[in-house]
Kinemage of the C-alpha trace (Angstrom):
@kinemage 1
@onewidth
@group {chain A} dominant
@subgroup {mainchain}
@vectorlist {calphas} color= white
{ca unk a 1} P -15.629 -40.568 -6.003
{ca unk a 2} L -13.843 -42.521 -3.068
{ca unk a 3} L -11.088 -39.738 -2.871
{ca unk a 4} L -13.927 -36.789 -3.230
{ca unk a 5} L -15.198 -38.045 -0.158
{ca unk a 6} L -11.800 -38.453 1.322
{ca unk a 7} L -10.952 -35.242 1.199
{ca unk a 8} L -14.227 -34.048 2.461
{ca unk a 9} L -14.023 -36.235 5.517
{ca unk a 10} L -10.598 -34.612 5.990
{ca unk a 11} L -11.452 -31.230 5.717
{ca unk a 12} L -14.824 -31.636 8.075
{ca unk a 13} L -12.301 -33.521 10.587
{ca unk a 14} L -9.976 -30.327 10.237
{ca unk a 15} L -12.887 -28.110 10.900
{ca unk a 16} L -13.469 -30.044 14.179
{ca unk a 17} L -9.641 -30.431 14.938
{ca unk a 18} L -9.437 -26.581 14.779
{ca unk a 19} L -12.658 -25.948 17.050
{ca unk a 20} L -10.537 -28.410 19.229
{ca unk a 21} L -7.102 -27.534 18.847
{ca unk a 22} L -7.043 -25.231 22.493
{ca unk a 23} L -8.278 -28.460 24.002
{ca unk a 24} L -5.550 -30.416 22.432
{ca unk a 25} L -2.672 -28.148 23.428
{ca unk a 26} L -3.807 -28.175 26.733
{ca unk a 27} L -3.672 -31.858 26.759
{ca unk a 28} L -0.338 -31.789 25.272
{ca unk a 29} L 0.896 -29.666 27.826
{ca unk a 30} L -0.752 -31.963 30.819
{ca unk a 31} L 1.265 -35.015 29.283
{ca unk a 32} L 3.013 -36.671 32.274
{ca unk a 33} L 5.851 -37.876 30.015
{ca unk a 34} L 8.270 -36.185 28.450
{ca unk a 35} L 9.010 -38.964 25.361
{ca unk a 36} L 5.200 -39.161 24.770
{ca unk a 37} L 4.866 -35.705 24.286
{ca unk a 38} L 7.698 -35.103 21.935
{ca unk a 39} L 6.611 -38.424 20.273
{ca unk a 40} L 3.282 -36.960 20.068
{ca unk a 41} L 4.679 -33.177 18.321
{ca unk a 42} L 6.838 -35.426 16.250
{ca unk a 43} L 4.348 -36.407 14.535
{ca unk a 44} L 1.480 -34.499 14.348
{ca unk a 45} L 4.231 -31.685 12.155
{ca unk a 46} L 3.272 -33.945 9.239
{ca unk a 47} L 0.252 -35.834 9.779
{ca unk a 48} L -2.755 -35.460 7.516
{ca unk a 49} L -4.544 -33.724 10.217
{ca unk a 50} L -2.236 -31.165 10.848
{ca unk a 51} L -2.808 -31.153 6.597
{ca unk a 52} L -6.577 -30.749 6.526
{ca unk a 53} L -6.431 -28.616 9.842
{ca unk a 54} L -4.690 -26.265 7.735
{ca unk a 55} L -6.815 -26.520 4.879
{ca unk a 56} L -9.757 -25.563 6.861
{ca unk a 57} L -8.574 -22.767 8.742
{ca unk a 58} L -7.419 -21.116 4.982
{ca unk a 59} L -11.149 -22.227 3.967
{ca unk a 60} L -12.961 -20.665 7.290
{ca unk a 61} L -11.259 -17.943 6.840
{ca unk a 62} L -12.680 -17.149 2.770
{ca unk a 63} L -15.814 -17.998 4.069
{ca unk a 64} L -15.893 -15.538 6.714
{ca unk a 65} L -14.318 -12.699 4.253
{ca unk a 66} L -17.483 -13.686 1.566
{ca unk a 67} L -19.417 -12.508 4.451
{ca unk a 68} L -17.828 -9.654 5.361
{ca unk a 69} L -16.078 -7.363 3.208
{ca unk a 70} L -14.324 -5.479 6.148
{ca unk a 71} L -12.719 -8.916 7.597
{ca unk a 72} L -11.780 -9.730 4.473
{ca unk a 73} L -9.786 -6.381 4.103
{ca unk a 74} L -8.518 -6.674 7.857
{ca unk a 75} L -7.161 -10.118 7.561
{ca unk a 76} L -5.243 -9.645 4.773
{ca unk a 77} L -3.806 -6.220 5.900
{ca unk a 78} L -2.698 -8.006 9.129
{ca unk a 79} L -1.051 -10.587 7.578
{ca unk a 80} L 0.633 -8.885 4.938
{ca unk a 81} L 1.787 -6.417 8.311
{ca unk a 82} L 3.214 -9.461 9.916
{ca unk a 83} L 5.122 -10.872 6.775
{ca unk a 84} L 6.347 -6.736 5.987
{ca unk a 85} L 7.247 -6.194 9.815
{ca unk a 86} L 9.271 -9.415 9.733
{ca unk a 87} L 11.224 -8.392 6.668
{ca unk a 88} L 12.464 -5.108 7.297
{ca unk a 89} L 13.665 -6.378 10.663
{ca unk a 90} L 15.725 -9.402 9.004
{ca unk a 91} L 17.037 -6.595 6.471
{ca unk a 92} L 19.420 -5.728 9.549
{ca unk a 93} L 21.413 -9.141 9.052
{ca unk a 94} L 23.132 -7.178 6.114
{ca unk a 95} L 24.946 -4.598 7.779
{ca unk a 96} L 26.125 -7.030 10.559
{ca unk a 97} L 26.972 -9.026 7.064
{ca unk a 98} L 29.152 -6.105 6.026
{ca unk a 99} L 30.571 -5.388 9.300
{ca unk a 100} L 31.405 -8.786 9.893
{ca unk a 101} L 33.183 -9.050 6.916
{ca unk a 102} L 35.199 -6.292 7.508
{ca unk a 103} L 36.409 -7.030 10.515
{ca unk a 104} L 36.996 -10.432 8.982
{ca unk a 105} L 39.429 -8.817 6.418
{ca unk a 106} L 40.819 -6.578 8.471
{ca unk a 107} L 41.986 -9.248 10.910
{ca unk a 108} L 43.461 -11.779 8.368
{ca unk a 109} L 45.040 -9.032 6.002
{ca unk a 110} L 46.123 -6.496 8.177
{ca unk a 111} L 46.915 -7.922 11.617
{ca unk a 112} L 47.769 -11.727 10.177
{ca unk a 113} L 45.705 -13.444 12.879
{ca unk a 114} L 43.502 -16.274 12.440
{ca unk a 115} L 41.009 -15.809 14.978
{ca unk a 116} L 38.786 -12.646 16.770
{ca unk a 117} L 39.595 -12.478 20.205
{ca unk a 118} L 37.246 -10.310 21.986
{ca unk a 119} L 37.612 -9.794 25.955
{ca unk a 120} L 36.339 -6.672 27.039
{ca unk a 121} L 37.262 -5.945 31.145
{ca unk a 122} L 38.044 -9.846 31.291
{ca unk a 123} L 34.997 -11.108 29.849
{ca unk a 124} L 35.402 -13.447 27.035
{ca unk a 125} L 32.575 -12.675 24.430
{ca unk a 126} L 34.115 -14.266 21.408
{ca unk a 127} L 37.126 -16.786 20.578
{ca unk a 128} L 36.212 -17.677 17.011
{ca unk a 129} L 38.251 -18.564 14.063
{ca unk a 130} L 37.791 -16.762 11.104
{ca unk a 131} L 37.121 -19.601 9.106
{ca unk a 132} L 34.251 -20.690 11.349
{ca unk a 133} L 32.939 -16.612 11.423
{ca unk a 134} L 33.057 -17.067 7.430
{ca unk a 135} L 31.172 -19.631 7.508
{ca unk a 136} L 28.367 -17.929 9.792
{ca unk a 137} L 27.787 -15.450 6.869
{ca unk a 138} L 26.403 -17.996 4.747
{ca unk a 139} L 23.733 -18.530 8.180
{ca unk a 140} L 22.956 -14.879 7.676
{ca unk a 141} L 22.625 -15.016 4.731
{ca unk a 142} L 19.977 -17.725 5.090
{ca unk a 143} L 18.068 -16.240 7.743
{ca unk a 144} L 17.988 -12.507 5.398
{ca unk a 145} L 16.737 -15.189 2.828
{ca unk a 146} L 14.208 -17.284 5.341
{ca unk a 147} L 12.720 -14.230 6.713
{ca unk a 148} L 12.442 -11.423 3.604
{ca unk a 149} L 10.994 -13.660 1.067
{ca unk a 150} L 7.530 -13.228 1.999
{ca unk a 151} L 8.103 -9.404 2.611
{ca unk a 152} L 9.843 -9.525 -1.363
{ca unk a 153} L 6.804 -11.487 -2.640
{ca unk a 154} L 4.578 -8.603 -0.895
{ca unk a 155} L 6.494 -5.903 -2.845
{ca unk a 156} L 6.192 -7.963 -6.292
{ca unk a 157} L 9.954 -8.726 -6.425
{ca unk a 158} L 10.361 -11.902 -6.868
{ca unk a 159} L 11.328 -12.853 -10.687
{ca unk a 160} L 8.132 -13.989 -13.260
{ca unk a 161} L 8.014 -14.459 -16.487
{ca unk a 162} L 5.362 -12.403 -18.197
{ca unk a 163} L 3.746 -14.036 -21.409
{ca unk a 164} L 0.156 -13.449 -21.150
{ca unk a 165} L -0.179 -11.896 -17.907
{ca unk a 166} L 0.505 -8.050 -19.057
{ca unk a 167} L -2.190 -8.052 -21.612
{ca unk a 168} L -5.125 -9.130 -19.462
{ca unk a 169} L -7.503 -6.832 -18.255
{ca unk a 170} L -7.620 -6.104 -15.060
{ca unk a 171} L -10.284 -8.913 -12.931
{ca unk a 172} L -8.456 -11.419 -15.388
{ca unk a 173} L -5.234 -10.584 -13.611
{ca unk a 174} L -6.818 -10.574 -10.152
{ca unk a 175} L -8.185 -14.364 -11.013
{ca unk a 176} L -5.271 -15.375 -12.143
{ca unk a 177} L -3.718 -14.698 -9.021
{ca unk a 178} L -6.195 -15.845 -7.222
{ca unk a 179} L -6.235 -19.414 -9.371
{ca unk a 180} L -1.973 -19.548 -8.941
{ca unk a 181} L -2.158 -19.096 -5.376
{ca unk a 182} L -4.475 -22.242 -4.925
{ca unk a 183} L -2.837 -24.501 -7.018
{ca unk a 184} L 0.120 -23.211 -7.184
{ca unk a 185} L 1.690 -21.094 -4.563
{ca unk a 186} L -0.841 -23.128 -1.405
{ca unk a 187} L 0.198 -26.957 -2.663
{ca unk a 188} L 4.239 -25.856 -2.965
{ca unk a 189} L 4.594 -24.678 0.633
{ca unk a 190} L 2.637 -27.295 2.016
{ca unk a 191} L 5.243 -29.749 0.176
{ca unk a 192} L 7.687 -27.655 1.311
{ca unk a 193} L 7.100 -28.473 4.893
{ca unk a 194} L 5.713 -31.803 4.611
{ca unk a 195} L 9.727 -32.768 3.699
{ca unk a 196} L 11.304 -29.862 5.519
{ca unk a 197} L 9.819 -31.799 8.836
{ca unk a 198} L 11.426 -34.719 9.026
{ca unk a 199} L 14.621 -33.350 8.163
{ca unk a 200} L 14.992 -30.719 10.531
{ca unk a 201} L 13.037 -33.206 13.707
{ca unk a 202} L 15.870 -35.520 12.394
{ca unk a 203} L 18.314 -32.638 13.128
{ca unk a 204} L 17.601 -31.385 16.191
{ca unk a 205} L 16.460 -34.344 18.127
{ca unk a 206} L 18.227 -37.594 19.208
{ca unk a 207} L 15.707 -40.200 17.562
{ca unk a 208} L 15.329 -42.796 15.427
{ca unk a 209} L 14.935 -41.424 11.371
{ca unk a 210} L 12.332 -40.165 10.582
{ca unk a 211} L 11.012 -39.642 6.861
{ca unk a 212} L 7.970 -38.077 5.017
{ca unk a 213} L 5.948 -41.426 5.391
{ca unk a 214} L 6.943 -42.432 8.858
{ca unk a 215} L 3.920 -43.219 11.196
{ca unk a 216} L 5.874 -43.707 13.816
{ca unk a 217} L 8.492 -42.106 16.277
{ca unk a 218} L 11.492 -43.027 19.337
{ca unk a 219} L 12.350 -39.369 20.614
{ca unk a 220} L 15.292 -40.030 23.192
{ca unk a 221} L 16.557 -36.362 23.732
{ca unk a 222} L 17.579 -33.246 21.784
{ca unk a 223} L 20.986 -33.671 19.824
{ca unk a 224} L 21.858 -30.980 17.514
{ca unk a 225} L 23.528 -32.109 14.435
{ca unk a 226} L 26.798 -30.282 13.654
{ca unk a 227} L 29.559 -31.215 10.674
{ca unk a 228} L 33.242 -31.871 11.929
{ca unk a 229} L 34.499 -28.896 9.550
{ca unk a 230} L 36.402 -25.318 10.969
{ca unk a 231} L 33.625 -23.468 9.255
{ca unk a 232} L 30.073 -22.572 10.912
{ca unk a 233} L 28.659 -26.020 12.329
{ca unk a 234} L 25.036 -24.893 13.019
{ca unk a 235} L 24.026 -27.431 10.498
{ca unk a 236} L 20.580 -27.935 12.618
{ca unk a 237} L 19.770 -24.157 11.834
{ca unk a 238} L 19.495 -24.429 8.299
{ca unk a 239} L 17.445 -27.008 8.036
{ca unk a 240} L 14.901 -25.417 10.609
{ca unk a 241} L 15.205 -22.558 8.544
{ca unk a 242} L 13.296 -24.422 5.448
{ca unk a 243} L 10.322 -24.415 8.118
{ca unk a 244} L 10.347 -21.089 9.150
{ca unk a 245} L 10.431 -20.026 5.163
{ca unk a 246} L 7.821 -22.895 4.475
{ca unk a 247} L 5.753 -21.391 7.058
{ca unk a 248} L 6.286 -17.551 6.164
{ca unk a 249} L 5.641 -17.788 2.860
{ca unk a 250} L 2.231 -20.180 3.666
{ca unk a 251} L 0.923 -17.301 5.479
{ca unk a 252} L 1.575 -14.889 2.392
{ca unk a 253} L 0.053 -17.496 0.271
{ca unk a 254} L -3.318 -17.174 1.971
{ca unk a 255} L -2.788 -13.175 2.467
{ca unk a 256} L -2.380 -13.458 -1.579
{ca unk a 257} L -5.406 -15.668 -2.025
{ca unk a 258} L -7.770 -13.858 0.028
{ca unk a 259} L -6.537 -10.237 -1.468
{ca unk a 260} L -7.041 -10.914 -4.517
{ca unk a 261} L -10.182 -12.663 -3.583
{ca unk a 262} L -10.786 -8.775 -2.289
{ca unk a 263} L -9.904 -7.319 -5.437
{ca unk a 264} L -12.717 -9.302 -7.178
{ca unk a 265} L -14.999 -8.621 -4.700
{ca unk a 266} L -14.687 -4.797 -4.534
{ca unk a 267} L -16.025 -3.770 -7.629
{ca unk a 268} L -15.993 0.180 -6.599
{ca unk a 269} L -11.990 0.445 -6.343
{ca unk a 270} L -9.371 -1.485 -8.326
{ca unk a 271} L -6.908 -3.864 -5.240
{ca unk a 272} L -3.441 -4.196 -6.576
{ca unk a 273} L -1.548 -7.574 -6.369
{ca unk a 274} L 1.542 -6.248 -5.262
{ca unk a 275} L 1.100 -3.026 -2.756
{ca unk a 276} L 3.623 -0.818 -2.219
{ca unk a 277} L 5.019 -0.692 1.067
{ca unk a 278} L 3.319 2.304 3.117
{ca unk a 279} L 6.408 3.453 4.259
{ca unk a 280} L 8.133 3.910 1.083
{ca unk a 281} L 5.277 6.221 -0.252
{ca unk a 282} L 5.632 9.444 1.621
{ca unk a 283} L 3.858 12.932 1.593
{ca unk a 284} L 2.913 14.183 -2.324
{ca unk a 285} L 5.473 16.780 -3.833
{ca unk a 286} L 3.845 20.344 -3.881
{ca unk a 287} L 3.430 21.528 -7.250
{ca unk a 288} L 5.890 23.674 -8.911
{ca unk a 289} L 4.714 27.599 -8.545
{ca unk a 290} L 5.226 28.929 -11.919
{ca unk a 291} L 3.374 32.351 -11.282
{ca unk a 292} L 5.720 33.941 -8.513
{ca unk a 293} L 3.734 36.427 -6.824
{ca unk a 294} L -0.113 37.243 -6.938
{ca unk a 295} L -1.698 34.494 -7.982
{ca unk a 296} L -3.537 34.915 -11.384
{ca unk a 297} L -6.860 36.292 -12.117
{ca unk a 298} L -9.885 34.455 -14.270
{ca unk a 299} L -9.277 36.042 -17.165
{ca unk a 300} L -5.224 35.954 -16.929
{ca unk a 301} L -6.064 32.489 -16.425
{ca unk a 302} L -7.613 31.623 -19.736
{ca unk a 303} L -5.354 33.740 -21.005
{ca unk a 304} L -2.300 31.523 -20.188
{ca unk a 305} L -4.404 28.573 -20.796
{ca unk a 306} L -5.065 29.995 -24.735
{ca unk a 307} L -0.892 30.288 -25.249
{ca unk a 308} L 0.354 27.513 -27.284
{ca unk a 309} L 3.227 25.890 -26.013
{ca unk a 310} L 6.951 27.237 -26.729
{ca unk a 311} L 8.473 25.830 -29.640
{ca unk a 312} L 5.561 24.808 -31.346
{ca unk a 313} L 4.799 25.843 -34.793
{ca unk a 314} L 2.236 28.219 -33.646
{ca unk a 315} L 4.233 29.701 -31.012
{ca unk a 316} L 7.154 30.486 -33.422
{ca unk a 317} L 4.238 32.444 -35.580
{ca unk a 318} L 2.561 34.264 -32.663
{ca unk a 319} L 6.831 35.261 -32.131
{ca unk a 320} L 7.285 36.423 -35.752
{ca unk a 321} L 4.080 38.166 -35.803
{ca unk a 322} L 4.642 40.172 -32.180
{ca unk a 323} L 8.859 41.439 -33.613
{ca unk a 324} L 6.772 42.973 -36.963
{ca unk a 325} L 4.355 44.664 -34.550
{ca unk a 326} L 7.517 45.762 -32.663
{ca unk a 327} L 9.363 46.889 -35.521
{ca unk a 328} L 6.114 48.804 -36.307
{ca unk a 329} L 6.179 50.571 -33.524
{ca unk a 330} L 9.249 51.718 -33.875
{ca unk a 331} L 8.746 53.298 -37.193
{ca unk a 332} L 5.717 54.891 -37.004
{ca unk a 333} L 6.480 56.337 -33.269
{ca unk a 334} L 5.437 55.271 -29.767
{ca unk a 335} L 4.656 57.276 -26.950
{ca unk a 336} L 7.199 57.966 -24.658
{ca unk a 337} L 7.148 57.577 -20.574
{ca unk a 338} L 9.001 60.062 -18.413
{ca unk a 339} L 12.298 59.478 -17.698
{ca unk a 340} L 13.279 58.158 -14.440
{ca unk a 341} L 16.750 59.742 -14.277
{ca unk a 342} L 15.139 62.783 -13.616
{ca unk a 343} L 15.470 64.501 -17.157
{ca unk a 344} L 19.079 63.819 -17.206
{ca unk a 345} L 20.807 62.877 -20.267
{ca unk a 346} L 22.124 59.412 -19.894
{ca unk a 347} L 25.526 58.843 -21.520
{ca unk a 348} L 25.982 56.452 -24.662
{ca unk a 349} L 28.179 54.086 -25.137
{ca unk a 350} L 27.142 53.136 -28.703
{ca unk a 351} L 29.608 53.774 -31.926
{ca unk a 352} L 28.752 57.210 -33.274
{ca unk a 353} L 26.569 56.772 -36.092
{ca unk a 354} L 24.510 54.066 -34.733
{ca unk a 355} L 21.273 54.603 -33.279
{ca unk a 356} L 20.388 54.580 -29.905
{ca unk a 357} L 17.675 55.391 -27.692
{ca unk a 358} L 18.389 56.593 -24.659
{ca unk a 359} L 17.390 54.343 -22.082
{ca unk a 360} L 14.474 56.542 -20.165
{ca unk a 361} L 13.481 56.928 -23.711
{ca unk a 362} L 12.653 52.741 -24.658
């Protein structure tokens, strides 16, 4: 009962921390000291109410979208816009992947060099070892990773094992979803950046260590850590990196949450999980025109409606039955159309003996 009521206290305390949070940045802002401000952001990245803060603003906002149906619908289409937007953008890291490591090759297999000098009209843009530009593909790498996770989790391609899943009806899906992204998908990135904090305040500040249950803080400046290898020394931006992708995929948690929430709600249409990206779908194929010319009449129509399909049983018999008719025809006379040669006789090249009719004739 004691930690019910905790966590209620928390979340009304993040509802007011919210309400006051322009209030607070403004105060941050009007700090007269530089250490007490970065003492102050130090801390409040993991504090319990930056936690419940959170926590309410994901509560406000399915609230609000029980309310109304069309902010429901607009939130999660912005958010899901934001997370898309920033993944097709960070899908441009792999062609300066490739490129990169062509030029890479090039240099040390062809030319025998071990670093990319690069000095156009005098201007030196790049003096960098190989070894240290092979290592910066592993930072791309990361950052294609960081930044198109959330866009891959939009697009449903991200890996899942299916045991139950497939064979539920549809709303059983949709509350499924909605139950995995509260306790499952909302706790994990929140975890994810509650330990992701430290590390990369640790990295990117000159201070003494901080850790996940550190209450307190000695900012003295920004140092960014580095390792003493040849390779790509940005160690500081990979571990800032495990923010950004704690808070990218965070903000696809709660577009997740709240469309499914959607898809339970909206009992006239059926919301998918996973939505395709709009760009991808584009204009619908015309449909084949079988009858080239005039189009058909009412009766052709049902007419070409009533024909059973080729090489069906009845088709073959409707064939068999239309060559005796033929062959009827034939023997009992049919009448003949005028010629349109004219009335003049057509050579044969048949074998004599055979018969023939002569082509104005059939």
């Amino acid at each position: 009962m004691a930690t019910l009521l905790s966590i209620l206290t928390g979340l009304v305390n993040g509802f007011v921390d919210l309400a006051m949070l322009p209030w607070t940045i403004w105060q941050w802002f009007h700090m007269d000291v530089l250490k007490e401000r970065m003492v102050a952001l130090t801390l409040a990245g993991k504090s319990p109410e930056f936690l419940y803060m959170m926590l309410s603003l994901v509560l406000l906002l399915v609230l609000l979208g029980l309310l109304s149906r069309r902010f429901l619908k607009a939130t999660v289409l912005t958010l899901e816009s934001f997370n898309r937007t920033i993944g097709q953008l960070s899908a441009w890291f792999v062609l300066l992947m490739m490129l990169q490591q062509v030029l890479i090759i090039i240099m040390g297999q062809v030319f025998r060099g071990n670093e990319l000098l690069f000095s156009p009209f005098g201007l030196q843009l790049s003096n960098a070892e190989l070894q240290w530009l092979s290592g910066q593909l592993k930072f791309y790498n990361a950052i294609l990773i960081t930044f198109a996770s959330a866009y891959t989790f939009i697009e449903g391609g991200h890996v899942r094992v299916d045991l139950v899943y497939g064979n539920l009806g549809y709303r059983a899906q949709r509350l499924i979803d909605l139950l995995g992204a509260i306790f499952f998908m909302l706790p994990t990135t929140i975890l994810l950046w509650w330990f992701a904090w430290p590390l990369a305040t640790n990295s990117i500040f000159a201070q003494r260590p901080m850790n996940i249950f550190s209450d307190k803080a000695s900012w003295r400046g920004v140092r960014l850590e580095t390792s003493g290898t040849a390779e790509f020394t940005w160690v500081w931006a990979f571990k800032v990196l495990i923010l950004v992708f704690a808070a990218l995929l965070f903000i696809q948690a709660v577009a997740f949450l709240l469309r499914n929430l959607w898809a339970l709600l909206a009992r006239d249409e059926e919301i998918e999980s996973h939505p395709a990206d709009p760009l991808d779908a584009g204009p619908p194929e015309p449909e084949p025109d079988i009858h080239l010319g005039k189009p058909l009449e009412a009766g052709q129509v049902e007419r070409s409606m009533s024909q059973p399909p080729p090489g069906s049983a009845s088709a073959q018999l409707a064939s068999v039955r239309s060559a005796e008719s033929a062959r009827r025809r034939d023997r009992t006379g049919a009448p003949k159309r005028a010629n349109p040669t004219g009335g003049l006789a057509v050579p044969s090249l048949a074998p004599a003996g055979s018969r023939h009719h002569p082509t104005g004739d059939r």
